[in-house]
C-alpha positions as CSV (number, residue, x, y, z in Angstrom):
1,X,-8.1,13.7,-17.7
2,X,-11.5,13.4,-16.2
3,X,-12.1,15.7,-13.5
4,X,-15.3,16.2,-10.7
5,X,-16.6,18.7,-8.7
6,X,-16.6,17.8,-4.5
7,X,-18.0,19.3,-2.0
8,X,-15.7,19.1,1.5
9,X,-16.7,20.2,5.1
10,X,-15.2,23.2,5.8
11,X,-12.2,21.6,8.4
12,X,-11.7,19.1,5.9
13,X,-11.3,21.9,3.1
14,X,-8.6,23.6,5.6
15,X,-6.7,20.8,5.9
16,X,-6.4,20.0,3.1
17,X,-5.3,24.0,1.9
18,X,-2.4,23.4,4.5
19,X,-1.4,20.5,2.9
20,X,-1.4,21.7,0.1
21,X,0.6,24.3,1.0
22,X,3.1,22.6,3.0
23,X,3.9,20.6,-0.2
24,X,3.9,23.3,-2.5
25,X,1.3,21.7,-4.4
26,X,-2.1,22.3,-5.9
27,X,-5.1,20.5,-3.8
28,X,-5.9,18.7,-6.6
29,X,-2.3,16.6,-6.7
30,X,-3.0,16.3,-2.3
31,X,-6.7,14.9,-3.3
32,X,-5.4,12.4,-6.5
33,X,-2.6,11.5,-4.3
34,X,-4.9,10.2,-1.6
35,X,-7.3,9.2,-4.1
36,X,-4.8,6.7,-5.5
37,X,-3.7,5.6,-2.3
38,X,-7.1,4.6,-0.8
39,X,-8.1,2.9,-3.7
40,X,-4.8,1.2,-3.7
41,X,-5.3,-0.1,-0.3
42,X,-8.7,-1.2,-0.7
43,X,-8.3,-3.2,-3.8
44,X,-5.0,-5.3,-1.3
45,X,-7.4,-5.2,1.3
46,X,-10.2,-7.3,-0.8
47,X,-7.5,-9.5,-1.9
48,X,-6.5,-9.9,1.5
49,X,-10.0,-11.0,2.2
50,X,-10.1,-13.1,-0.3
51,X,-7.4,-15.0,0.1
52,X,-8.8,-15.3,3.7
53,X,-12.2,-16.7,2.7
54,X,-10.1,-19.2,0.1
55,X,-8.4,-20.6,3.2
56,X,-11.4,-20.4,5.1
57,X,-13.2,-23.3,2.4
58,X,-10.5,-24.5,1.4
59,X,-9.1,-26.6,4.2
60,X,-11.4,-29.4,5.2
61,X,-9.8,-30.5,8.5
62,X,-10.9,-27.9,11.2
63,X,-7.3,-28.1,12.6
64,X,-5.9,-27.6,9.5
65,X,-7.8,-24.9,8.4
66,X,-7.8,-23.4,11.8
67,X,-4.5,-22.9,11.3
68,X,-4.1,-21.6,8.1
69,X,-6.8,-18.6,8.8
70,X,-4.8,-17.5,11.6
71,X,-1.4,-17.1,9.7
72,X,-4.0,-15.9,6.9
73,X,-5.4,-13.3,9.3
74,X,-2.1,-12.2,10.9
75,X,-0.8,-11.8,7.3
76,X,-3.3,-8.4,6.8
77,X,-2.1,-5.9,8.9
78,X,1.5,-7.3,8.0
79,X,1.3,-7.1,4.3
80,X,-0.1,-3.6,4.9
81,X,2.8,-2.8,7.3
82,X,5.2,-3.6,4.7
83,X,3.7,-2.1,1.9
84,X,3.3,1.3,3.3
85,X,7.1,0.9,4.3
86,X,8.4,-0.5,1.2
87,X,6.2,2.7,-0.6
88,X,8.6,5.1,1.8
89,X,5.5,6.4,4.5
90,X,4.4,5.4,7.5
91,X,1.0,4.8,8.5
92,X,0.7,8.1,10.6
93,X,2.5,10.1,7.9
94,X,1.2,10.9,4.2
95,X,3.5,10.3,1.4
96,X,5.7,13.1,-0.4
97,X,3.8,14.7,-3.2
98,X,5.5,15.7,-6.4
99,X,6.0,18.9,-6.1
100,X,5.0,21.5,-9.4
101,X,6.2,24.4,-10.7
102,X,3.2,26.6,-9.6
103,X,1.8,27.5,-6.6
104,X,-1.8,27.2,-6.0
105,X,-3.7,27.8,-3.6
């Protein structure tokens, strides 16, 4: 496993300790954990766009496509919606981390 050094501002740092803590994990499981989960919702987001643009030039009649951007656009925050939901967290909450054996930090 590959591993990086970061440098955080100090509240960040804290919050991160507490969460940390309040899992009973090391920061560096809170820190992969969000890690994963932002990259994860990028990479849906630029298919998201995608699939917007395709629907975008891909609709010649301006009625027709009009239409299909705007179910295309009110898709997003949907998809999102249900993904975070069908993952078990909500978009104000952060997800349950594993928890380990030993306590770091």
């Amino acid at each position: 496993m590959a591993g990086f050094s970061l440098r955080l501002p100090n509240e960040l740092e804290e919050k991160l300790d507490q969460e940390a803590r309040r899992e009973g994990v090391a920061r560096s499981e809170v820190a992969r954990v969000a890690i994963a989960e932002f990259l994860a919702r990028r990479e849906r987001e630029r298919f998201l766009a995608a699939f917007v643009a395709e629907a975008r030039a891909g609709y010649g009649d301006p009625a027709i496509r009009g239409e299909a951007l705007a179910i295309a656009e009110e898709a997003l925050p949907l998809d999102n919606e249900a993904l975070d939901r069908a993952e078990g967290r909500s978009r104000a909450s952060a997800p349950a981390l594993p928890r380990s054996r030993s306590k770091r930090r």
